[in-house]
VOKE-947567 format. One line per 10 residues: number of its first residue (from 1); for each residue y, z, x of C-alpha. Coordinates in pm, 1 decimal, decimal comma. Example, Ala and Ser with C-alpha at 12.3 -4.5 7.8 and 13.67 -1.06 7.14 Angstrom:
1	-450,0:780,0:1230,0 | -106,0:714,0:1367,0
END
This chain:
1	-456,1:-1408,7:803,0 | -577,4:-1047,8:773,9 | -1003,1:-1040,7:911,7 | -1046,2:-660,7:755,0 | -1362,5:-641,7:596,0 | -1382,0:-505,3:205,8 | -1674,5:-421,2:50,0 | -1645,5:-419,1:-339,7 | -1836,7:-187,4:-559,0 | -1861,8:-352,9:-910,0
11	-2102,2:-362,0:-1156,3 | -1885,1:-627,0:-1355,5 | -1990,1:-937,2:-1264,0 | -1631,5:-1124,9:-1380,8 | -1466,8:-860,9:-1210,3 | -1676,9:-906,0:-938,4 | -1591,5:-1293,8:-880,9 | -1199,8:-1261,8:-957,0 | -1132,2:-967,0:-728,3 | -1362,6:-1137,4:-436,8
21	-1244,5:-1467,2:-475,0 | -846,6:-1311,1:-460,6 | -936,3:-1129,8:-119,4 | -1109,7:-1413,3:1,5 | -858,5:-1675,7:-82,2 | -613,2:-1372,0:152,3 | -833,6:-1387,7:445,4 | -1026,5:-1073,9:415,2 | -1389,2:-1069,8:456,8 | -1533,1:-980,7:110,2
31	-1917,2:-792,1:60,0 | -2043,5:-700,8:-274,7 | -2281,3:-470,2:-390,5 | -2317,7:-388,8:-810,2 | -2433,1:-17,9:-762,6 | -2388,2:291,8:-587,7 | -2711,8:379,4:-440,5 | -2762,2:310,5:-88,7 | -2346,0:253,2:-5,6 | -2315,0:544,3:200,9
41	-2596,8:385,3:418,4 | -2450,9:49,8:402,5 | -2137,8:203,3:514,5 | -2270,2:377,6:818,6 | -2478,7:100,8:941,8 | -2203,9:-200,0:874,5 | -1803,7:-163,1:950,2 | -1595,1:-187,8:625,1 | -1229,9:-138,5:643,0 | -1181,9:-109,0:284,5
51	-1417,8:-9,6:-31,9 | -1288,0:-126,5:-394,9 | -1512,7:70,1:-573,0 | -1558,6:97,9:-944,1 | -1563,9:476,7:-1067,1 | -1795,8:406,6:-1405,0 | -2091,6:286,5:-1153,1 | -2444,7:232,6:-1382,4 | -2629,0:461,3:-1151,7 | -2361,4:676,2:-987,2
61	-2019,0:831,8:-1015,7 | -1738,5:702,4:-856,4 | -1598,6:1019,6:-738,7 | -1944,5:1178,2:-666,2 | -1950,6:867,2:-367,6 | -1624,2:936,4:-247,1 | -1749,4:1306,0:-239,1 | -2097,3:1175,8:-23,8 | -1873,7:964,3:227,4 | -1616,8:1218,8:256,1
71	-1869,7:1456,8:353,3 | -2010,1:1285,8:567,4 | -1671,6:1226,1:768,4 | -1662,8:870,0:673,9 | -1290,9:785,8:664,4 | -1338,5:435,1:543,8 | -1032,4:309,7:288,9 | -1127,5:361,1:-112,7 | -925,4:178,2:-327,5 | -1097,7:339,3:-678,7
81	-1081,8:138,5:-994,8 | -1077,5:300,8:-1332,9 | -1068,7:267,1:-1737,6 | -969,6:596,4:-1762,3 | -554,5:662,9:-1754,0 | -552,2:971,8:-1805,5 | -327,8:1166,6:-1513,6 | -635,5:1397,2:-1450,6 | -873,8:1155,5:-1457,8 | -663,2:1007,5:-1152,2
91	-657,7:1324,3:-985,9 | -997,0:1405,1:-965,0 | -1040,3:1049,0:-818,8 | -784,7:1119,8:-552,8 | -881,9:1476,5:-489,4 | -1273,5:1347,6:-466,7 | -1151,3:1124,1:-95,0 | -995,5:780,8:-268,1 | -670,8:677,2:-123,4 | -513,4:488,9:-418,0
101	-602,1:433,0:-794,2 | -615,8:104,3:-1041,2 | -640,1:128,7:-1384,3 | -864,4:-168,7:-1563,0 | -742,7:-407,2:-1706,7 | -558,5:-492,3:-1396,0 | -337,5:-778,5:-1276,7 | -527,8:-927,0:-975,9 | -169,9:-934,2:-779,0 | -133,3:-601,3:-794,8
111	-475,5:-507,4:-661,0 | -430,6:-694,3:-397,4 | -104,7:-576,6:-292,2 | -224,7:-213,2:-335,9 | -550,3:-330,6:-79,5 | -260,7:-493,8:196,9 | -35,7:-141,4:165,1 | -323,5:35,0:251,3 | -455,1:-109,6:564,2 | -92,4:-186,9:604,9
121	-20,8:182,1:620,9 | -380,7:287,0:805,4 | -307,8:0,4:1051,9 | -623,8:-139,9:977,3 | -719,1:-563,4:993,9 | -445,4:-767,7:1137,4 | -266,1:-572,2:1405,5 | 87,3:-392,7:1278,7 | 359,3:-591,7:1518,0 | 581,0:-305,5:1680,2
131	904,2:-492,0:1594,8 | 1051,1:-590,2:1268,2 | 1307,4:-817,8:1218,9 | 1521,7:-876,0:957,3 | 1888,3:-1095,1:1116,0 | 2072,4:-841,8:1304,1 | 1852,2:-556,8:1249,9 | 1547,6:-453,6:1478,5 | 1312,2:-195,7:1346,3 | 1072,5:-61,8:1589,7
141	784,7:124,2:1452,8 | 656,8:266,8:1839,2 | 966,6:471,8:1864,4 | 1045,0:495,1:1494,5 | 1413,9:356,9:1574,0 | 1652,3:127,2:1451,9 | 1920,3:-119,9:1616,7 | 2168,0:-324,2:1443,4 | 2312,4:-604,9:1751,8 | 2154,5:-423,2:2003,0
151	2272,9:-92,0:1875,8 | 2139,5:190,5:1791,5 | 2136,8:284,5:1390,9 | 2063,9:636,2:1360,0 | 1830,7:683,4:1048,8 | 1671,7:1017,8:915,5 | 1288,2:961,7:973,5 | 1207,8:894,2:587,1 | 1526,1:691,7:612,0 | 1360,1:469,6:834,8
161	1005,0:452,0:631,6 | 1167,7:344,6:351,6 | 1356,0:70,0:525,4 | 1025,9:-18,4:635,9 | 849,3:-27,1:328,1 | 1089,9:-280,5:215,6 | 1080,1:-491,3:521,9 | 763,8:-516,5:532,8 | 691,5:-620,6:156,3 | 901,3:-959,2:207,1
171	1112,1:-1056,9:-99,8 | 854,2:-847,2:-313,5 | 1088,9:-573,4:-543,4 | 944,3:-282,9:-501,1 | 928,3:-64,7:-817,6 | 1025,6:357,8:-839,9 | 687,1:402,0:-857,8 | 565,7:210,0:-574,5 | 815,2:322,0:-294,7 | 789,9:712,2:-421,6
181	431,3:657,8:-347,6 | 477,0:449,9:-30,8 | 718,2:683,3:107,6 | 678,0:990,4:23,0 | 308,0:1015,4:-98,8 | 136,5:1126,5:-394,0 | 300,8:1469,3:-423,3 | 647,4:1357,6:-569,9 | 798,3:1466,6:-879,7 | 827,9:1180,4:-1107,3
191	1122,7:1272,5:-1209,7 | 1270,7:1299,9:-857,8 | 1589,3:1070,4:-775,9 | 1513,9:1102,8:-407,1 | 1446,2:682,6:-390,5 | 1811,6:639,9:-546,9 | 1982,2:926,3:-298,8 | 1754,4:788,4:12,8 | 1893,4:394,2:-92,3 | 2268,4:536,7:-127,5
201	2214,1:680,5:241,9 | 2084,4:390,8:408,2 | 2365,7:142,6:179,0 | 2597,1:384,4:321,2 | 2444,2:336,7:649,2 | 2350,0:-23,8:681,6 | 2718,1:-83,8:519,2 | 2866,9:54,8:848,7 | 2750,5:-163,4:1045,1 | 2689,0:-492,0:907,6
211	2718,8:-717,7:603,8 | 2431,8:-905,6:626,3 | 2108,1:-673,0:569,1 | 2195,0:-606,7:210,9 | 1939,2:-312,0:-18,2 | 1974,0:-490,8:-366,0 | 1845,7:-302,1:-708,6 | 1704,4:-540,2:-940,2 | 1779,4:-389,5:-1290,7 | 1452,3:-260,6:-1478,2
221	1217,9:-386,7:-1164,3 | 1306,5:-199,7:-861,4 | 1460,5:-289,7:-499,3 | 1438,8:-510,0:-245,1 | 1622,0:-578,8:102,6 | 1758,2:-940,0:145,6 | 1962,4:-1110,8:488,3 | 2291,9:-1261,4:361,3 | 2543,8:-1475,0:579,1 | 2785,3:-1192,9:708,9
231	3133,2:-1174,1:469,5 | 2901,3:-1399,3:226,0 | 2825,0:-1314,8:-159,1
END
């Protein structure tokens, strides 16, 4: 259980309960507030990992906050929600200091997976274990290496994030979308193939060495990385 504290900016009072009682029920400690006035002071007298903040605020602007706490050299986590959908309208809201975007109406899983991926990637609430594990393959994060059996598996460094990503996200399948933004950021071309070139290299790689750790393509979802009994289907 994760003991990051969120505070949620939400004037929406359904919206409100649902997305509280979801981080909640994950461990997280969950604040509210319903406007924008007087955050930036909250946030400098009272620790907040996170901030799932609502950009169509009744008494401020979204953006304009993330503006006032960038400014201010507060680095804390913004997770902005949105009705807009239009690409510049998510722009602005990245270029104004949020890390990631949501687009209402939302699915509540998704929200919270975007809020684990980014303490996840800030290192932020439960501690980020050095080693991962996945049957005969050993990631470790410290020295950004890999060892299959005890041996070394030489991977490209965005190899290695991307092997990562998927480790770390379980069973989950990972869309396009997600890992381009996981892995490379948000200045990709979305028409880029570099998550099907970077899976062909580590296939290629992985394949060399062992049968078990297998990167499977789920048709029209995405990928994910599964352990299968070596020489087994």
């Amino acid at each position: 259980m994760s003991s990051a504290k969120i505070l949620v900016v939400e004037d929406d009072p359904e919206i409100c309960e649902v997305v509280s009682d979801a981080l909640t029920m994950e461990g997280y400690i969950v604040n509210i507030v319903n406007a924008g006035l007087g955050v930036a002071e909250r946030l400098a007298e009272e620790h907040h990992d996170l901030v799932v903040l609502d950009r169509m605020l009744p008494d401020v602007e979204g953006a304009d906050l993330c503006r006032e706490l960038r400014a201010v050299g507060n680095d804390v986590l913004i997770l902005m929600l949105t009705a807009r959908d239009a690409l510049g309208e998510k722009v602005e809201g990245l270029e104004a200091g949020s890390d990631d975007y949501l687009t209402k109406p939302f699915a509540v899983s998704e929200l919270v997976a975007r809020v684990q991926s980014l303490l996840r990637r800030a290192g932020r609430g439960t501690p980020r274990p050095n080693l991962l594990h996945l049957g005969p393959l050993t990631l470790d994060r410290g020295r950004a290496s890999a060892m299959v059996d005890g041996r070394p598996l030489m991977l490209t460094a965005t190899e290695f994030s991307l092997l990562e990503t998927l480790i770390t996200n379980g069973e989950r399948v990972l869309s396009r979308t997600e890992l381009l933004k996981e892995v490379w950021g948000y200045d990709f071309d979305p028409q880029t193939n570099n998550v099907e070139v970077y899976v062909s290299y580590l296939r290629r790689k992985l394949g060399a060495v062992t049968s078990s750790v297998v990167l499977r393509n789920v048709r029209g979802f995405g990928y994910t990385v599964e352990l299968r009994d070596e020489g087994g289907g």
